[in-house]
C-alpha positions in Angstrom: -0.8 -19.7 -24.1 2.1 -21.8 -23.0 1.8 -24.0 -19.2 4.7 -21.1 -17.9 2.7 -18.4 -18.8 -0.4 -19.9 -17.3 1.7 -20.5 -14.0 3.2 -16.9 -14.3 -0.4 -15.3 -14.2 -2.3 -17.8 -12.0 1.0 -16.7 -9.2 0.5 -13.2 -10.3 -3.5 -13.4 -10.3 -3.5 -14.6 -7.1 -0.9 -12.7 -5.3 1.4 -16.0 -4.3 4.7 -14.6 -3.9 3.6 -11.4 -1.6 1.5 -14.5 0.6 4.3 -16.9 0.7 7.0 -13.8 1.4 4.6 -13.2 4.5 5.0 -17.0 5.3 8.6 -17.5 4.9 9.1 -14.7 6.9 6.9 -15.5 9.7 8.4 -18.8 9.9 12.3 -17.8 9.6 11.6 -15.1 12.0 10.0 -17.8 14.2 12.5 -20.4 14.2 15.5 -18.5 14.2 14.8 -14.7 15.0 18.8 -13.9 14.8 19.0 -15.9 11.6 16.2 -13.5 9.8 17.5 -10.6 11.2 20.8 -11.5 9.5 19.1 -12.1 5.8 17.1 -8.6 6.2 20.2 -6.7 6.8 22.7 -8.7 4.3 25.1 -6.4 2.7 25.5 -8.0 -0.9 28.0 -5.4 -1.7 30.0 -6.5 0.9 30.2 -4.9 4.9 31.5 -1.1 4.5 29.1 -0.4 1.0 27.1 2.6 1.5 25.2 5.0 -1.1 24.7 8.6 0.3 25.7 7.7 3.7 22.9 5.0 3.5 24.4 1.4 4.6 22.9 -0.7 1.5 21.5 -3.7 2.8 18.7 -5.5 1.8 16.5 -4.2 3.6 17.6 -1.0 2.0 17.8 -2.1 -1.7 14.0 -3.5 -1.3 12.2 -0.8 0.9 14.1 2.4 -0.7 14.8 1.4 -3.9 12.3 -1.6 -5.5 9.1 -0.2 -3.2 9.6 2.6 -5.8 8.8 0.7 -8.6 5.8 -0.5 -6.3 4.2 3.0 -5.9 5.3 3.9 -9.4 2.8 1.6 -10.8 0.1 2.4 -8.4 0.6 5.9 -9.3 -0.3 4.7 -13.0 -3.4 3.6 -11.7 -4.4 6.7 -10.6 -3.0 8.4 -13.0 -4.7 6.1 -15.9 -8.4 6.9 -13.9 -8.5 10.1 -14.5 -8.1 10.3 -18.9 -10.7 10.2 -21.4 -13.0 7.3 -20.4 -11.2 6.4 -17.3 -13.3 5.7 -13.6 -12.7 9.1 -12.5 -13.2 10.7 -16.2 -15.9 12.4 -15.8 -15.2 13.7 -12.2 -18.8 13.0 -11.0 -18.4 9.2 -11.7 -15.7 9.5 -8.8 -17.4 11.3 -6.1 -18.7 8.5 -4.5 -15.5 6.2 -4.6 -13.4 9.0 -3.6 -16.1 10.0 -0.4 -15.8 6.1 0.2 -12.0 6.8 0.3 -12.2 9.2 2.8 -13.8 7.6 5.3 -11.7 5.0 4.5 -9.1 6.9 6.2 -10.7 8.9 8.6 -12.6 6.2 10.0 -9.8 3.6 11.4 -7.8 7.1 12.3 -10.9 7.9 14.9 -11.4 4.1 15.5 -7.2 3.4 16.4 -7.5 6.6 18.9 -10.5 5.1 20.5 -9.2 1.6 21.1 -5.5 3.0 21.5 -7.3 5.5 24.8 -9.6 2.7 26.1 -7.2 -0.5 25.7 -3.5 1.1 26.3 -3.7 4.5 28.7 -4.4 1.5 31.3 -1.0 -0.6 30.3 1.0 2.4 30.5 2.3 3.9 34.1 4.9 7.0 33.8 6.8 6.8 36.9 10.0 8.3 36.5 10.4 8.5 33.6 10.2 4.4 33.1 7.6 3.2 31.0 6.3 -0.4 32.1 3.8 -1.6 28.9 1.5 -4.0 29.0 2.1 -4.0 25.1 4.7 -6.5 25.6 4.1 -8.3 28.7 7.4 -7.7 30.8 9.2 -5.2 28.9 10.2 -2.2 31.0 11.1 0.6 28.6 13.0 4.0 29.2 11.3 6.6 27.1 10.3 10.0 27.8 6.7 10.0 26.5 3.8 7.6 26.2 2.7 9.5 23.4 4.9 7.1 20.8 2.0 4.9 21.5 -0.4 7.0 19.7 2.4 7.5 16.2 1.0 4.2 15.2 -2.9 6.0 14.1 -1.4 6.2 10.0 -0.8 2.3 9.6 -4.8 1.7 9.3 -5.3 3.9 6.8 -4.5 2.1 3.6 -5.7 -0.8 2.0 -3.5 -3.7 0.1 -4.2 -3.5 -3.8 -3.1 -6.6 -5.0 -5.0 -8.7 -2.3 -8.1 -6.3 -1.7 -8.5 -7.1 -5.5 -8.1 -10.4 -5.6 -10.9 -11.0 -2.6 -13.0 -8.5 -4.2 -12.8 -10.7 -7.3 -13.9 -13.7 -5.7 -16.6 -12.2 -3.5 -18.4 -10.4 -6.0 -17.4 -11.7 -9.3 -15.3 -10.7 -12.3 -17.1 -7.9 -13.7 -19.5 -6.7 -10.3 -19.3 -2.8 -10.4 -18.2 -3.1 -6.8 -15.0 -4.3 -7.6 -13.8 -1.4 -9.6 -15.3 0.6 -6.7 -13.3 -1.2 -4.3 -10.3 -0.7 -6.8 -10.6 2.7 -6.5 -10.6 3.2 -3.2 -7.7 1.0 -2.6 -5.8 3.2 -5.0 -6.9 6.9 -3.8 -6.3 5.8 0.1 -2.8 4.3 -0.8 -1.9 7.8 -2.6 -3.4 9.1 0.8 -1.1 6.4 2.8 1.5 7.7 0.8 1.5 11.1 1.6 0.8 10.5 5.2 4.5 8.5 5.0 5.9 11.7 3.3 4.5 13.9 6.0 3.9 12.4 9.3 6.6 10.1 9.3 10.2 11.7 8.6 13.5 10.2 9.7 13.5 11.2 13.0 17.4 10.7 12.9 17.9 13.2 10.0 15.7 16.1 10.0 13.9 17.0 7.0 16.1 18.7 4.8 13.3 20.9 2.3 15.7 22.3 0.3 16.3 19.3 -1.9 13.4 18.8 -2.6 14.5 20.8 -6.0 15.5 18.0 -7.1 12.0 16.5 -7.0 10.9 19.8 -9.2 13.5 19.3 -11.4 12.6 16.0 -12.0 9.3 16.6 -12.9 10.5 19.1 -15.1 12.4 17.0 -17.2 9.2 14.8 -16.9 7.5 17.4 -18.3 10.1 18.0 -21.2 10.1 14.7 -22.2 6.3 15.4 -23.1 6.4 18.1 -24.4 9.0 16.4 -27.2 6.8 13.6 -27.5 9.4 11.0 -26.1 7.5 7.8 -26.6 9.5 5.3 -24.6 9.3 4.8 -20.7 12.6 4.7 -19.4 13.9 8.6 -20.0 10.8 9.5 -17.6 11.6 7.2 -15.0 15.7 7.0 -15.2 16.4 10.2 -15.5 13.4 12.5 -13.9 12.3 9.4 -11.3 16.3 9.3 -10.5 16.3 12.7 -9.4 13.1 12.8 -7.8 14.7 9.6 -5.9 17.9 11.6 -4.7 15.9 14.8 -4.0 13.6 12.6 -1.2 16.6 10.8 0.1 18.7 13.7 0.1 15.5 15.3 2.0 14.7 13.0 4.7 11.9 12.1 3.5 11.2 8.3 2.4 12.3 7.8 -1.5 9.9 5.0 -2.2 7.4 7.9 -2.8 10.0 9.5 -5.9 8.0 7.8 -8.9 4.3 9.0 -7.8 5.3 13.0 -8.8 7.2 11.2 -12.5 4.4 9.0 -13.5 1.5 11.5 -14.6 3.4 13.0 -17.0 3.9 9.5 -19.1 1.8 9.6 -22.1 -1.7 7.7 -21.9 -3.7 5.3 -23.6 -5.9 6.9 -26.3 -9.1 6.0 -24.6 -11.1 7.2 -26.8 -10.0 5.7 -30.1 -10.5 2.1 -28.1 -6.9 1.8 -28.0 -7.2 1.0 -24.5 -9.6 -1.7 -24.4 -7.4 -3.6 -27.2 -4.0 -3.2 -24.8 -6.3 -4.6 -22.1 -6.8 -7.5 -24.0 -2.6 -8.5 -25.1 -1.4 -11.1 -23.2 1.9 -10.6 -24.3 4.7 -10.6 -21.7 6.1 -7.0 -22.9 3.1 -5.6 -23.7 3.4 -6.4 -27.5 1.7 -8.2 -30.4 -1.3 -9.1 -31.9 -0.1 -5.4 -33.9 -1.0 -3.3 -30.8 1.1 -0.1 -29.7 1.2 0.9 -26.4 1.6 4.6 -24.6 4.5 4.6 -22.3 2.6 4.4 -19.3 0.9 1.3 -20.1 4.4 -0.4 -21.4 5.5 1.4 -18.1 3.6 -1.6 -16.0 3.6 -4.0 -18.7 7.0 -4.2 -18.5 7.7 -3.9 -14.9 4.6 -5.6 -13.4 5.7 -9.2 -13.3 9.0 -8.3 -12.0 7.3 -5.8 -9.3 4.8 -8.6 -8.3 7.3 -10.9 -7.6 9.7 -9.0 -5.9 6.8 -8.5 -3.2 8.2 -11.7 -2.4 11.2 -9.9 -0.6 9.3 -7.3 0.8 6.4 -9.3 2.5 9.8 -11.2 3.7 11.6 -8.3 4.8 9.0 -6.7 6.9 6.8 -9.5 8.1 9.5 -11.5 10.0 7.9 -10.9 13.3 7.5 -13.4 16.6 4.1 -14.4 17.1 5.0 -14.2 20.8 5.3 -10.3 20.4 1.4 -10.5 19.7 -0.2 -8.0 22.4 -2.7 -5.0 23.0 -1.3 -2.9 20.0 -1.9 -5.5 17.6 -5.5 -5.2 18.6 -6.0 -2.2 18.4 -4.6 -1.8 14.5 -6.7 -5.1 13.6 -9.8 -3.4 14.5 -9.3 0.1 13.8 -8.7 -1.4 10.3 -11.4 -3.7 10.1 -14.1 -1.8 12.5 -12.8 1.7 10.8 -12.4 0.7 7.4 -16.0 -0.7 6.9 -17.9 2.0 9.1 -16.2 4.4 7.6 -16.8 3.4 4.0 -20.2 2.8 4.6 -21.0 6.0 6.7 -19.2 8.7 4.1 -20.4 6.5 0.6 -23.6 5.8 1.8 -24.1 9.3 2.9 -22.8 10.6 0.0 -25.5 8.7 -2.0 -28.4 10.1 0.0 -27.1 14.0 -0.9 -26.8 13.1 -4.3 -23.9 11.2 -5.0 -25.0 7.4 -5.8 -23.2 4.6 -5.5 -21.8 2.8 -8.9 -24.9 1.1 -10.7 -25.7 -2.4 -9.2 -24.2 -1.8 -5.5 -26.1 -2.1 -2.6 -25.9 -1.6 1.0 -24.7 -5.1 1.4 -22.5 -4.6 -1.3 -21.0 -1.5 0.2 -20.9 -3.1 4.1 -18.8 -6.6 2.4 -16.2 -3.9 0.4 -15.8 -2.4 3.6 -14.9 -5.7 4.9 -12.6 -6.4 2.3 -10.8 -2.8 2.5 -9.4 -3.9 5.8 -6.8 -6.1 4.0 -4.0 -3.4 5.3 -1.0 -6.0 4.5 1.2 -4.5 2.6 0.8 -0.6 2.9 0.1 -1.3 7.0 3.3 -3.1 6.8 5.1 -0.4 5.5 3.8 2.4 7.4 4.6 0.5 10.5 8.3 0.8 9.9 7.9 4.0 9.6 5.5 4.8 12.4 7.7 3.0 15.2 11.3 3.2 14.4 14.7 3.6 16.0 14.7 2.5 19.8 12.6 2.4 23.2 8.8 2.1 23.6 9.0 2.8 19.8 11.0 -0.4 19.0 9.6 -2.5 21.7 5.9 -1.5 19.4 7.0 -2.5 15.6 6.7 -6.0 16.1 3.2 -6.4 17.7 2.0 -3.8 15.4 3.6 -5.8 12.7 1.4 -8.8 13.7 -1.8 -6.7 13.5 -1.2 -5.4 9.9 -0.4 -9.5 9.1 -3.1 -10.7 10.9 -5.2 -8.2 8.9 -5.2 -10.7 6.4 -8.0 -12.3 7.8 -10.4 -9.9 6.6 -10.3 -11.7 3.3 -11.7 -15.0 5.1 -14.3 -12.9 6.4 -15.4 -10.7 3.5 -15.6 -14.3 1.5 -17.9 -15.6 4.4 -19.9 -12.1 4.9 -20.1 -12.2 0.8 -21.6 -15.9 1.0 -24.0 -14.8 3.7 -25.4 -11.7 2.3 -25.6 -13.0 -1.5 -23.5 -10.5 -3.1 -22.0 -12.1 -6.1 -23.2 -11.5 -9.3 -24.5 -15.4 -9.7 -26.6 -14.7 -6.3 -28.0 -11.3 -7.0 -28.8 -12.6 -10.5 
């Protein structure tokens, strides 16, 4: 393996351009809070450039356009877990992960209402119609209802892949059954994130518009065409049924980042079960080829768009992490621990539970195994970052909320450190439990 390639995967491995996208932005935003704000809403196309009445910034191109790609492949995880020798092939290997999953997301919902009612109702006074928010020390906001406060419960809910795999790595080891366990998880509540995007948090400047989302349908059914002739290759899928699953969201209202995850279960899988798989797994090639192995579309699907994808999270940790760190305050609080409080309690009260009515836990996990993935599912970063846009957008108390809620999502990063430390602690690598 050439020194490039080795580079390529060690940045890739270890999730380098998403950390240093958080970084640069942070700083930028930091040093020159006009200045970022200028990069984030470039117009390379030039001022008056718009697609469907949609102004195409950058912002734009990477949240509406490349976070598609993004979800497309995370949608081929899920969809690759559930074929012929796949983590939630047979369905009762996945009953644990997936009751893990849901109290992964049920847990820092109840957890953000709790601190949200004890640490904000007392911030917020209603007089007049003026809100006066302890959120951001100062600010005095005209909005009719402190209720906006309380559109921020979906940003715990999901847990970032890329990093949640990497710490999960490192904690556990390589090959501990409680990383794919944690995979899992971090998969199933990121399909839930998704959906909660979809349906919680419309434009609330154009009202959903249901009937296009025909063009989602149709999309699939041309997906589903495309199978049914045995089309071999990728791209039809994606261009032409992902395209109009892409225009029938926007078109909609509702966010097209989402377009791919209806497109990429009908891509043609691995054949498992001739060890097909297992050899793909092991071809380092950059496109997915050589060494004589053929790949299904779904696999050359990533394979082909992964390094680019994991990169460009560069620009999106960039674009949506350029917050002050002086617009820390009670909000960013509250989504720190309703992601690391809820996240681990709620993991370990639905999985563990689940394994005392009959459900166990993968072979080889423990309760301490369980407690540190809980720790480690509170790396909201990426997901948390996106919701947030979504969750407090537009103007008022909502506006005046993005930022510090921003700063909790970033500063969830932190639950790494402390999943590494907990890990250490406990003894739950595979080297220590040995």
């Amino acid at each position: 393996m050439s020194k490039v390639r080795k580079l390529r995967n060690t940045v890739q491995e270890f999730s380098l351009p998403l950390i240093f996208g958080v970084i640069v932005g942070l700083i930028i935003a930091n040093i020159d809070e006009h200045l970022y704000h200028e990069l984030v809403h470039f117009t390379p196309l030039g001022e008056g450039a718009e697609l469907l009445g949609h102004k195409i910034t950058l912002h734009f191109l990477i949240n509406d356009i490349f976070m598609v790609l993004f979800f497309g492949i995370a949608a081929k995880e899920i969809t690759e877990s559930v074929l012929p020798g796949g983590a939630l092939n047979p369905p009762s290997k996945a009953i644990n992960p997936l009751l893990g999953t849901l109290g992964g997301v049920l847990g820092p919902i109840a957890f953000f209402f709790i601190f949200a009612s004890m640490f904000l109702s007392d911030g917020i006074d209603n007089v007049s119609g003026a809100i006066t928010t302890a959120i951001t020390p100062g600010t005095v906001v005209d909005y009719s209802s402190p209720e906006i406060v309380f559109r921020g419960w979906g940003i715990p809910t999901a847990t970032d892949i890329a990093l949640a795999w990497l710490v999960a790595k490192i904690v556990f080891g390589a090959t501990h059954p409680a990383v794919n366990f944690l995979l899992l998880l971090a998969v199933a509540d990121d399909a839930i994130g998704l959906g909660i995007i979809a349906i919680f948090y419309p434009d609330p400047n154009h009202p959903a518009a249901p009937a296009w989302l025909g063009l989602v349908a149709l999309g699939m059914i041309v997906a589903y065409a495309f199978r049914r002739m045995n089309v071999q290759k990728w791209t039809p899928y994606i261009f032409v049924g992902g395209f109009l699953s892409w225009l029938g969201l926007l078109e909609a209202h509702l966010h097209p980042a989402l377009a791919l995850v209806p497109i990429v279960p009908f891509l043609p899988g691995p054949e498992r079960d001739l060890g097909l798989y297992a050899e793909a797994e092991e071809d380092e090639d950059d496109h997915g080829h050589g060494h004589g192995h053929s790949h299904s579309p779904l696999e050359e699907f990533e394979h082909q768009l992964k390094t680019f994808v994991d990169f460009g999270l560069f620009f999106f940790a960039f674009a949506n992490a350029g917050v002050k760190l002086d617009s820390v305050g009670m909000i960013t609080w509250v989504i720190l621990a309703a992601l690391l409080v809820g996240k681990t309690v709620g993991i370990f009260i639905f999985a563990w539970g689940g394994s005392l009515i009959g459900f166990p836990l993968p072979e080889g996990m423990k309760v301490k195994h369980l407690i540190v993935a809980g720790v480690v599912a509170g790396l909201g970063l990426t997901v948390a970052l996106f919701v947030t846009g979504e969750a407090y957008p537009g103007q008022g108390l909502a506006a005046e909320l993005q930022g510090p809620a921003k700063m909790g999502a970033v500063f969830s990063a932190g639950a790494g450190l402390l999943a590494i430390i907990m890990g250490k602690i406990l003894k739950v690598h595979q080297k220590d439990d040995a």
